[in-house]
N, C-alpha and C positions, 0 to 999 in steps of 0.2 A: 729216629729223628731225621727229617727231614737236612739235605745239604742248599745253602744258599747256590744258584746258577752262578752268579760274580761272573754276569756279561751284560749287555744291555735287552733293551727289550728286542727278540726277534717279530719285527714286523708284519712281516710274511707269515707266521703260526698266529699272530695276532688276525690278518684279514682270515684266515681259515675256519678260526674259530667262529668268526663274523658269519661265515655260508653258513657253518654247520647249523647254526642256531634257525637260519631261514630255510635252508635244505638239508634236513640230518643225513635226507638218502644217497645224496653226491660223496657224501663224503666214505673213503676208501684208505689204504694203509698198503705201501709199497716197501720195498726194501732201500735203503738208502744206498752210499758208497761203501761205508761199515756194516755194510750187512745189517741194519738194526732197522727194524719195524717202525714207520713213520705214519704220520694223518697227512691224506692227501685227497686232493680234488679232482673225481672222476667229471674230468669236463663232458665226456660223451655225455654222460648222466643231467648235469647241468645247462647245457646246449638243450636239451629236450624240456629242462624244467623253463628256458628262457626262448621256446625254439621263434613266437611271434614276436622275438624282440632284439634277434643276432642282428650285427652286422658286422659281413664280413668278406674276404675278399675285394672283387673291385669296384663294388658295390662304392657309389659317392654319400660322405659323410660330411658331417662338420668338425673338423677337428685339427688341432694344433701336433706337428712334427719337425723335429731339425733331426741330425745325424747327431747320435751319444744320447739321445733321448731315453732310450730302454735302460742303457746301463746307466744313468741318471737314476733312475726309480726303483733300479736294483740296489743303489747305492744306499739310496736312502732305508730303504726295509731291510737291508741285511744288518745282524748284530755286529758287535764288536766287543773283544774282552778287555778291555778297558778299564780306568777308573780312574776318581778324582782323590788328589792327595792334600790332606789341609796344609798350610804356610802359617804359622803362628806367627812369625816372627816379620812377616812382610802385611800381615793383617791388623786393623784398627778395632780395638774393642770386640774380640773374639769371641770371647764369651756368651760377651750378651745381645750382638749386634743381628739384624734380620736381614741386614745385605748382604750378598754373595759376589766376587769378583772372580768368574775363569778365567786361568789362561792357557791357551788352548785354539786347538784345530776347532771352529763353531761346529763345522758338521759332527765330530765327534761328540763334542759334547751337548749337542741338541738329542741324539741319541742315547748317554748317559742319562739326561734329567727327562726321557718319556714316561716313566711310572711316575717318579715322585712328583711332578709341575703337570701329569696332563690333567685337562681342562684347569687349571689352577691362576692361570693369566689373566691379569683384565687386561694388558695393553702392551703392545709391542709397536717398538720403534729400531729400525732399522737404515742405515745411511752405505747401501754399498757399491762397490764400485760402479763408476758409472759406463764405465768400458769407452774411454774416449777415444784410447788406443796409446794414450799416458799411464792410464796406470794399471792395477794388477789385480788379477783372481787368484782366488785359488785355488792351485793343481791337483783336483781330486784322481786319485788312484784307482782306477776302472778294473774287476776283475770278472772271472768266467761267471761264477754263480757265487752263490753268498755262504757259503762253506768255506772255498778259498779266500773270499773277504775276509772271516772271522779268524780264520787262522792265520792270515797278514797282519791284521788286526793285534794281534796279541807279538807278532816278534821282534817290531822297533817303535822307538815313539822319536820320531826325529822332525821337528818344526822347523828348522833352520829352513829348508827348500817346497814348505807348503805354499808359497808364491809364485809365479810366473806374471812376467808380461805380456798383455795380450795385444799385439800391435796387430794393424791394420790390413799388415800384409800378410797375416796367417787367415788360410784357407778357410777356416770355422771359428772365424771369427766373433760373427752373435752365435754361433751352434755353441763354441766351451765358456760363453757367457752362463748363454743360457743352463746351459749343464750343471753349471756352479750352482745357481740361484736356484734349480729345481726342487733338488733333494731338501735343501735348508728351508723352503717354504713350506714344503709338503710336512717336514717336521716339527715344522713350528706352530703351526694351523691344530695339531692334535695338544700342546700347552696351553691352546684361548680358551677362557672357561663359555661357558654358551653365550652371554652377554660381551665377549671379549673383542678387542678392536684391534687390528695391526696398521701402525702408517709408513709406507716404505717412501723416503726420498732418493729420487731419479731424474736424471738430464733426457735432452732430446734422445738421446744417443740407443737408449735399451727401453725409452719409453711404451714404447707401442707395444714391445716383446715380453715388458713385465706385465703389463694389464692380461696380456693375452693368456699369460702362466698361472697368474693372480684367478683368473674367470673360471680357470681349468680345477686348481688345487682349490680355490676357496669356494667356487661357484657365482656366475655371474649374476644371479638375484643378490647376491651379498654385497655384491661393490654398492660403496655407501658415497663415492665421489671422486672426482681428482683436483686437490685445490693446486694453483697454482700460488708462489712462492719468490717471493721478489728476493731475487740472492744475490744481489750487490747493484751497486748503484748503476745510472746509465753510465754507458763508455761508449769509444766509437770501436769498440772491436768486433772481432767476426765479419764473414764476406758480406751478408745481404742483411740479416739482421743486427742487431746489438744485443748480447744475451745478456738481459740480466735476470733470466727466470731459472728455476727450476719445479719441479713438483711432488706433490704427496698423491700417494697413491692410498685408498682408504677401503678396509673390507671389515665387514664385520665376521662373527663365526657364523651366526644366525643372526639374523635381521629379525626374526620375530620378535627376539630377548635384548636387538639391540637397545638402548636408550637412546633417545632422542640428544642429540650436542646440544651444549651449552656454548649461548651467545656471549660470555664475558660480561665482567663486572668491573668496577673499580676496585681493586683490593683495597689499593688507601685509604678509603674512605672507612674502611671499616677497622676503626683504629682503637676501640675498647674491647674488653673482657669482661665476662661474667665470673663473678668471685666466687659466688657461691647459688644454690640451689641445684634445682634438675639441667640445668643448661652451664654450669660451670666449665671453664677453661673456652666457650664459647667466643668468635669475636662476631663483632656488634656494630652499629652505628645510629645515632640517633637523630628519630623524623620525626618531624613537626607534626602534630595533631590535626591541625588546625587547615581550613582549606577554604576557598571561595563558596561563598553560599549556592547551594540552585535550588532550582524550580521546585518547590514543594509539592507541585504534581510529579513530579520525577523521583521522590523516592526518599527524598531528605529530611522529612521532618524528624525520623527517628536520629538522626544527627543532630538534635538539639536536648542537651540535658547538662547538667552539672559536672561539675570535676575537683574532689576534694583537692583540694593544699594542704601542706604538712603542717601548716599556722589554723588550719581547722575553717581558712575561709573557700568558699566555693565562687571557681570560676568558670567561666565562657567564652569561647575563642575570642581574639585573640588575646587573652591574657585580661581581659576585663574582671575585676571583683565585685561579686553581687553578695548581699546580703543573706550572710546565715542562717536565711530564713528554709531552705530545702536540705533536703538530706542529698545525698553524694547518688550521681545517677537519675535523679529527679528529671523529669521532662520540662525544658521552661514553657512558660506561654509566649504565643508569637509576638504580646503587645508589647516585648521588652527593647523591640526594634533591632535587634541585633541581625548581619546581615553574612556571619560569618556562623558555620557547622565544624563539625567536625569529621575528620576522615573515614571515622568508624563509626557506625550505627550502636547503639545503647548496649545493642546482645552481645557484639563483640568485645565493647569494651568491659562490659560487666565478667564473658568469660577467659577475657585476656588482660584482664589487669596488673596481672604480674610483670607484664612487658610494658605496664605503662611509669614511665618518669616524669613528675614534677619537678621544676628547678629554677631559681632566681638568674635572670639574665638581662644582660644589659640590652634597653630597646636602643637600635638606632636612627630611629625617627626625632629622639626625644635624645637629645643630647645637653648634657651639663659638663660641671667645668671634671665630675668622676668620670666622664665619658659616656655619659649615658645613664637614662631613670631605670633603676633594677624595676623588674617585675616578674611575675611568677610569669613560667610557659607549659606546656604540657609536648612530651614527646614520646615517641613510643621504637622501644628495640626491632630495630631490623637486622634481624643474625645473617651471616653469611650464609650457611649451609643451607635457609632456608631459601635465599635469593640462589642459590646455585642450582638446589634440587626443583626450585617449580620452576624457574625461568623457562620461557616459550620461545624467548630471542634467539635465533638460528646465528652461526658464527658467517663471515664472508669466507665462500671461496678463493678470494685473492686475498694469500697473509704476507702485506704489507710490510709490519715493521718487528722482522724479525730478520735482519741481511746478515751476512757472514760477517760483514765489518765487526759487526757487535762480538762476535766471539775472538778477533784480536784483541779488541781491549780487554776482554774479562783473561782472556789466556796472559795477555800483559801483566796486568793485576795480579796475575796468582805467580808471575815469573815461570810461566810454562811455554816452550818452545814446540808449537805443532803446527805444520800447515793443512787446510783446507777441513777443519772443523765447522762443526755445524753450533749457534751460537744456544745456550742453553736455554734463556725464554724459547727457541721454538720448542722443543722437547714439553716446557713448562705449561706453553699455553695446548700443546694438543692434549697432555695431562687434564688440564682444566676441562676441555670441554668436551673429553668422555667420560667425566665426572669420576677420576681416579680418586681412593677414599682411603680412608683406614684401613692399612693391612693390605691393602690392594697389591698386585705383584707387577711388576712392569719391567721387560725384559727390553734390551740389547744386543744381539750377537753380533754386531760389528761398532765393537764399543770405541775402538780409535783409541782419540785421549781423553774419554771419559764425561763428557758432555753430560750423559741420559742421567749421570751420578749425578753432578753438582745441579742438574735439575731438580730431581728430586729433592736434595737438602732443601732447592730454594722454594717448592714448593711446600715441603711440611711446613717449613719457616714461617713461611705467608699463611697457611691454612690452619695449622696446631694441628696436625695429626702423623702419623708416622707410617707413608707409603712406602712400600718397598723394593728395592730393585734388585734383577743379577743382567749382570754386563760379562759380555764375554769375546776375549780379543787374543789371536794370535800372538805368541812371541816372535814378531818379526823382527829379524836383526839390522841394525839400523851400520849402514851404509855409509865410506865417505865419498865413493863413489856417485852418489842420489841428493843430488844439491837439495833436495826436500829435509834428508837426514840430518845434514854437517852440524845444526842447531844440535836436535836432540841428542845427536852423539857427543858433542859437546857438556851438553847438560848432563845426560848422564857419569862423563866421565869428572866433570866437578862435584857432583854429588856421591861418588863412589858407586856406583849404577852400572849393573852388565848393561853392554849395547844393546838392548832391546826393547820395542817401542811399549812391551806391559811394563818397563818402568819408568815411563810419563804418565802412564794411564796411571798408575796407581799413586806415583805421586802428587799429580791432578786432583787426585779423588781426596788425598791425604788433605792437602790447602783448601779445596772451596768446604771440607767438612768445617774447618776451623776458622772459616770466616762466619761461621753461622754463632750471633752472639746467645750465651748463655743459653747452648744448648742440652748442658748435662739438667741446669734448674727446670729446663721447659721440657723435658722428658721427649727431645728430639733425636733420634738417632742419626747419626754421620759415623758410625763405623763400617766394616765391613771384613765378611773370612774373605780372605784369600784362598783359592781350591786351582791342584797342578792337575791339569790333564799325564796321565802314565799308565802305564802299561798295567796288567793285573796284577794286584797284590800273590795271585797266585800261581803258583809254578804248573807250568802247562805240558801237559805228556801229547805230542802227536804222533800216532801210529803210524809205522813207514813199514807198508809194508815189502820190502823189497831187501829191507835190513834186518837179514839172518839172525843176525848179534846183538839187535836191540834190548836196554834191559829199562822196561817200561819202572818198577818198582824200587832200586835202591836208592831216590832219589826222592820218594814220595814219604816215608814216615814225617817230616815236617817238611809240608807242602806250603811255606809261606816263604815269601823271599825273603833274602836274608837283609835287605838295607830296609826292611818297611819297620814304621811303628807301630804299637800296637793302636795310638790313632789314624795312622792309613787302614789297618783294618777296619776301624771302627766308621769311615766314611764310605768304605765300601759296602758295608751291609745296609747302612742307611739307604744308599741307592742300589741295592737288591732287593729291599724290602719296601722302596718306596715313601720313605719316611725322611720330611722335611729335611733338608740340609743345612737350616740357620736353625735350628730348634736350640733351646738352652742346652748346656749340656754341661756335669760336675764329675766327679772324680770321689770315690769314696775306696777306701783301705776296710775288707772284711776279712777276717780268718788270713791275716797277711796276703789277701790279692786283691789287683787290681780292678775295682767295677767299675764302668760307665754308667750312669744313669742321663739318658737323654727325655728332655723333658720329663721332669719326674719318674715315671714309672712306663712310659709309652714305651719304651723299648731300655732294656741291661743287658750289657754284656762286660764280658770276664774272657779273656786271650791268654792268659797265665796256663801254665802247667799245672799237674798233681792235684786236679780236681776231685773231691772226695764226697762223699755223700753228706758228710755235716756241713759243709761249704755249700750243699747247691741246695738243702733245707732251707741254711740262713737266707740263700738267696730269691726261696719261694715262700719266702716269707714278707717280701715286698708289694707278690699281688704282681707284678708284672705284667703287661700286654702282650709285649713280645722278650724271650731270652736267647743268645747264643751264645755260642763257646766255639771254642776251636778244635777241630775234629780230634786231633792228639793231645787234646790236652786235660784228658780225664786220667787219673792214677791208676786205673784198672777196666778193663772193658765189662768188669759188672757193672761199676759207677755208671759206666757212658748207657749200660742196657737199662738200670734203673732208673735213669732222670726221667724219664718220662711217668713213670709210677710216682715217682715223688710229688711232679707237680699236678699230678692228676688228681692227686693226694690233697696235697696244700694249696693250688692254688690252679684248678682247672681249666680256669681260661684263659690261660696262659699258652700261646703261642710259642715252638722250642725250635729252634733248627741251630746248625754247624756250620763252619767253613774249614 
């Protein structure tokens, strides 16, 4: 049986395999630092496959450089043995919820979720530092090669000092800006499924330097715009200007798959539901039939015909009753004098009938002492989704009315203490008009206090459908020192809350869920797991070779750490095997052991001891996708030599591996 890796994806083996497939012949096998046999890339060999298209030397190019560049993009492609640890106890409807909240180093855990979310994204939204020379990045860890990375990587997980200040008087100043944002975009760009859109909000400050980074990682035929962004009202501040802008920056992954923006709708207006039929849980709003006459050379006359009533008389715009003398659909004759058509020509309405409503309403032309002479009207359902999905209306570059101001009040409203949030309608309406949908994923890795969440609720709310997020935020420990903090620390400490700003974020996320009314009736989700960035659930051996006395094995018969559960293990195989992280997930008691079953049968696993051959029958008797077990945890090493016969036995396509 195969052993799970329980590290993240190496990137660097990931682009290799990428040549090999275009160049088998470059590709070569070296000896590593352990001695051990590697796949590597004969550039001599390569160079010759690309020789009309080097450049190299001092030969002039096009191309973007600052100092820490290199070990920026080493950062980003080196593994890490890592993993994410569930929170039951700090999460909302665990069970069955499809959102995910990290808390966590983002670079970390952008690299954690590469298998399982790549292409998997339709939309990222991003809000990070602007590098004013107020506020902070963070202090990535630069090492020689990505060996030494991986093996740093696994021996502390300490977040307290992943921040620094980047003031103005440091030397490389945009160079560890830029450094920051390199690796995280480059990571993120591999989550956007091929339709998928990222929009970064940025000030003057890093503006020019993100585009420049953006045209590099994502490619400049993909930049899709930069709208500008009215973020607070006018002041008299600043030297020469008055700032009250900032901006979005907008790429797609591919521009060919991207969808065309939607120009916005009135959501209010679309204030019914459909009960029942093919189009149920639908919202809707209803439009008048009826429309000014034209030129019967122009096209109209087929907009002259009848229109049953539920009273069996037949009418014609607007609301006129003729004589039951035609059947329903009939063409009238033009001598009837009537000056008014209908919106729809006969064909439509004959195979779109279902969408049409007849209804008694009061005219107001025609007023009495009821308020008006009832008469029948004719209207017909215009669904939202359908005005969303064909709209041709282009949204405006300059987004107007979405200021910071708005996110005081709503953070007032929920009683949450945060400065310089971004207010949630914008998050909502850049949802809207890359047309994010059912199921859609839309991530965060600079989640703050949780904005991109209470978006999304507010968006399925208004839509009916259940789009999904993961938001991913530092535990930064919050300060009395940083007059920004004294709030939050405050709040935390009357709510019983460690100083750390993921407990705003999350209690943020907790209150605008529960301002969403009658969310459990309308089948809207506002929960979410909670998942801890930490170190590997597995006990790590590193060979020194310089130490005589080392004893590599009486430490490995149970190779799992001693404080994990056996669901920390059980989220670490999900993200070794690449398998959704919100997926359902139950608990069942077989032959007195413990099995997981995640989404049904997609993957079971069993971490108990004294595995026995009638235990792993019963258990291949499920059908299984994928199974694991825990390398020690079979009764006898014939068990662990025969499971694989068994299920090859009972249930062959079944995928087996260990940790």
């Amino acid at each position: 049986m195969d052993k799970l890796k329980m590290h993240s994806k190496n990137l660097i083996e990931a682009n290799i395999d990428k040549l090999a497939e275009l160049f088998p012949t470059c590709i070569t096998e070296v000896l590593d630092t352990k001695g051990e046999l590697k796949k590597a890339i004969d550039f001599d060999l390569l160079r010759q496959e690309l020789s009309s298209s080097i450049v190299e030397g001092p030969q002039e190019r096009y191309q973007l450089n600052w100092p820490g560049k290199r070990e920026a993009l080493l950062t980003a492609n080196a593994p890490i043995a890592k993993t994410l640890r569930p929170c039951r106890e700090e999460s909302v409807n665990f069970d069955n919820t499809q959102n995910l909240f990290v808390e966590g180093d983002n670079l970390e855990v952008l690299k954690l979720l590469q298998e399982t979310y790549l292409n998997q994204v339709k939309m990222i939204y991003i809000d990070p530092p602007y590098n004013t020379g107020n506020d902070f990045i963070y202090n990535d860890e630069f090492v020689e090669d990505s060996e030494a990375y991986f093996e740093q990587s696994n021996q502390k997980d300490d977040g307290g000092n992943r921040l620094v200040a980047n003031s103005e008087s440091n030397g490389r100043f945009h160079s560890d800006w830029m450094s920051m944002i390199y690796p995280r975009l480059k990571l993120a760009r591999n989550l956007l499924r091929d339709d998928g859109i990222i929009f970064i909000s940025i000030g003057d400050d890093e503006q020019a330097n993100l585009k420049r980074i953006c045209d590099e990682v994502f490619g400049d035929e993909n930049f899709l715009g930069c709208a500008c962004r009215v973020s607070k009202k006018a002041n008299n501040q600043g030297d020469y200007w008055s700032p009250n802008f900032d901006y979005v920056l907008t790429y797609a992954r591919n521009l060919a798959s991207c969808p065309v923006f939607f120009g916005g709708v009135n959501y209010g207006a679309y204030d019914q539901v459909d009960s029942e039929g093919p189009r149920a849980g639908e919202k809707y709003q209803l439009v008048r039939l009826y429309m000014t006459s034209l030129d019967p050379m122009r096209g109209c006359v087929n907009q002259r015909y009848y229109i049953e009533a539920p009273d069996g008389t037949l009418l014609l715009p607007p609301g006129n009753i003729f004589p039951a003398l035609k059947e329903d659909a009939a063409s009238i004759p033009p001598e009837t004098g009537e000056d008014k058509v209908w919106r729809w020509g006969k064909d439509r309405y004959l195979s779109d009938k279902d969408r049409v409503v007849v209804k008694r309403v009061r005219s107001s032309n025609l007023v009495d002492d009821k308020g008006g002479e009832v008469k029948w009207n004719v209207f017909t359902k215009t669904y939202l989704n359908d005005v969303i999905n064909n709209s041709t209306a282009k949204p405006n570059s300059l987004i107007e009315d979405h200021i910071n101001q708005n996110s005081s009040h709503e953070l007032g409203e929920l009683g949450i203490p945060f400065s310089f949030a971004k207010p949630s309608s914008l998050i909502k309406y850049l949802c809207e008009i890359s047309k994010v949908r059912q199921g859609d994923i839309v991530v965060d890795f600079f989640a703050g206090s949780g904005t991109t969440a209470q978006s999304i609720f507010d968006l399925n709310d208004s839509l009916g459908f259940n789009a999904r997020f993961i938001l991913v935020q530092l535990a930064e420990e919050l300060t009395e020192e940083d007059k920004n903090h004294k709030a939050g620390l405050a709040f935390c400490k009357k709510n019983g809350f460690p100083g750390v700003i993921t407990e705003i974020t999350k209690e943020r996320i907790r209150r605008a869920g529960n301002k969403i009314k009658n969310a459990e009736e309308r089948n809207i989700d506002i929960g979410f797991r909670v998942l801890k960035v930490d170190t590997s659930n597995m006990k790590e051996v590193y060979y020194k070779p310089d130490d005589v006395d080392q004893d590599l094995l009486s430490d490995q018969v149970n190779n799992i750490r001693g404080d994990r559960t056996t669901e920390d293990l059980l989220f670490q195989v999900l993200l070794d095997w690449g398998v959704d992280l919100a997926l359902p997930i139950s608990q069942q008691v077989i032959a007195d052991k413990t099995v997981f079953f995640v989404d049904g049968n997609a993957l079971v696993a069993c971490f108990d001891t004294g595995i026995d051959e009638d235990f792993v029958k019963q258990l291949a008797g499920y059908k299984p996708l994928r199974v694991v077990f825990r390398d020690a945890g079979f009764a006898t090493d014939s068990v662990k030599i025969n499971v694989e016969q068994v299920f090859k036995l009972l249930s062959p396509a079944t995928e087996i591996k260990t940790l």
